[in-house]
C-alpha positions in Angstrom: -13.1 16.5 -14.1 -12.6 12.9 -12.9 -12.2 9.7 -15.5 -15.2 8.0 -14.9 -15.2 4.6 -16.1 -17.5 1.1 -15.4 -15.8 -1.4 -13.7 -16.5 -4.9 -13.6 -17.6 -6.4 -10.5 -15.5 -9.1 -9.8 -16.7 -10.3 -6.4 -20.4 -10.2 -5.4 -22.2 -12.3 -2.3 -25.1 -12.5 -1.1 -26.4 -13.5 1.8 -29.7 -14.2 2.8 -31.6 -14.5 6.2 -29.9 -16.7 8.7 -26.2 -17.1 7.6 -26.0 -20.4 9.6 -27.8 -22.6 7.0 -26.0 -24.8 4.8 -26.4 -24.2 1.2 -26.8 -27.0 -1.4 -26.5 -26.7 -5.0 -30.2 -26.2 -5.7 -31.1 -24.1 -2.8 -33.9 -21.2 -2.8 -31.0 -19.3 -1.9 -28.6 -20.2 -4.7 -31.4 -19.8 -7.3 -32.4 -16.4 -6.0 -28.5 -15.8 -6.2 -28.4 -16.6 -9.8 -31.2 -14.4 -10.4 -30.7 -10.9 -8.1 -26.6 -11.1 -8.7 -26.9 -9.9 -12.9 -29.7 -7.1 -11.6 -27.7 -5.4 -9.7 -24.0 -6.0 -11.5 -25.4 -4.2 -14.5 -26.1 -1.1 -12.0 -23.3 -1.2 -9.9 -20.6 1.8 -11.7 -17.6 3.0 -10.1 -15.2 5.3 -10.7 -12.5 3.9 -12.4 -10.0 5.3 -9.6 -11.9 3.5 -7.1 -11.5 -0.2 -8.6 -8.5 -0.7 -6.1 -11.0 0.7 -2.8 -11.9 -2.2 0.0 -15.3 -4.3 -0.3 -18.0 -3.3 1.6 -21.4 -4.6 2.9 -24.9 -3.7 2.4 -28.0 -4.5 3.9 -30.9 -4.2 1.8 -34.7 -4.7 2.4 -37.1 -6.0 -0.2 -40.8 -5.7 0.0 -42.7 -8.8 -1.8 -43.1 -7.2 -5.1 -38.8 -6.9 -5.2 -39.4 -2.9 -4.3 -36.6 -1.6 -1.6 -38.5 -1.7 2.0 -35.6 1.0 2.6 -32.6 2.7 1.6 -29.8 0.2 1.7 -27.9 0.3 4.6 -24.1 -0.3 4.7 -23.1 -2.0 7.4 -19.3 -3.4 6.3 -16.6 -0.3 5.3 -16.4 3.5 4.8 -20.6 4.4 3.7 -18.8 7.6 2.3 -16.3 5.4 -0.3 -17.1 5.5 -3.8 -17.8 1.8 -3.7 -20.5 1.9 -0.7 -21.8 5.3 -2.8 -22.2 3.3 -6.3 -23.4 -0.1 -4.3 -26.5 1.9 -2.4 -27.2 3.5 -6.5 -26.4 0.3 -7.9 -29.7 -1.6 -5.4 -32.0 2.6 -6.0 -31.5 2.3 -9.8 -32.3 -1.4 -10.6 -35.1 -1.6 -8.1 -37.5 -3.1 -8.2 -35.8 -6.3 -8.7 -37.6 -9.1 -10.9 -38.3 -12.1 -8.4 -40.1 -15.2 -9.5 -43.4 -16.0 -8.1 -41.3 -19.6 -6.9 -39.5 -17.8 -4.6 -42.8 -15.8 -2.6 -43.1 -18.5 -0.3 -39.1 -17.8 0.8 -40.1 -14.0 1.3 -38.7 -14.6 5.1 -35.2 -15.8 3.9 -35.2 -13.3 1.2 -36.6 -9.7 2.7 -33.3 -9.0 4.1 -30.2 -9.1 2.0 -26.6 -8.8 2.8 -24.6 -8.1 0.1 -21.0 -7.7 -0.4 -19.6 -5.3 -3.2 -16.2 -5.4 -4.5 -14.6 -3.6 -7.3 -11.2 -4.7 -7.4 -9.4 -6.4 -10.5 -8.3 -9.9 -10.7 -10.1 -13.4 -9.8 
């Protein structure tokens, strides 16, 4: 039987909408960062083998109320990795994902996500 194990996420980024915009220190996007990123880091478990496996992207899709619009999608790395396996749980078990009413009018920015997981040690 495997050694199962949680492992600290020690990378996670987020983008949201169009990549192209420049981000300042209080932007929508930086708030709704500080707010999604501890969500889903206290769902995301690994195998502890896995902690030395390549990142991998996701691209999720929230409905208003923070449900999932659809199963996450990986669209960076292997889907079948234990990492892309435990990111798409990690977005299934924490949804649906507690999103201030200041951020509804920024649903455009925010409906599509693309997030980076990755569970290797270090900085």
């Amino acid at each position: 039987m495997m050694n199962r194990r949680i492992v600290r996420v020690t990378a996670f980024a987020l983008t949201l909408g169009a990549a192209a915009c420049t981000v300042h220190a209080q932007s929508p996007r930086d708030e709704l960062e500080k707010i999604l990123k501890p969500q889903v880091r206290s769902c995301f478990v690994i195998p502890y083998t896995a902690r030395n496996d390549p990142p991998v992207k996701l691209e999720v899709g929230l409905n208003h109320d923070g449900t999932l619009a659809q199963a996450p999608i990986v669209v960076e790395g292997d889907p079948e990795s234990p990492v892309a396996r435990a990111a798409v749980r990690a977005f299934e078990r924490c949804a649906p994902f507690a999103i201030l009413a200041p951020f509804a009018k920024d649903y455009p920015i925010w409906k599509r996500l693309r997030v980076t997981f990755n569970a290797k040690r270090g900085s």
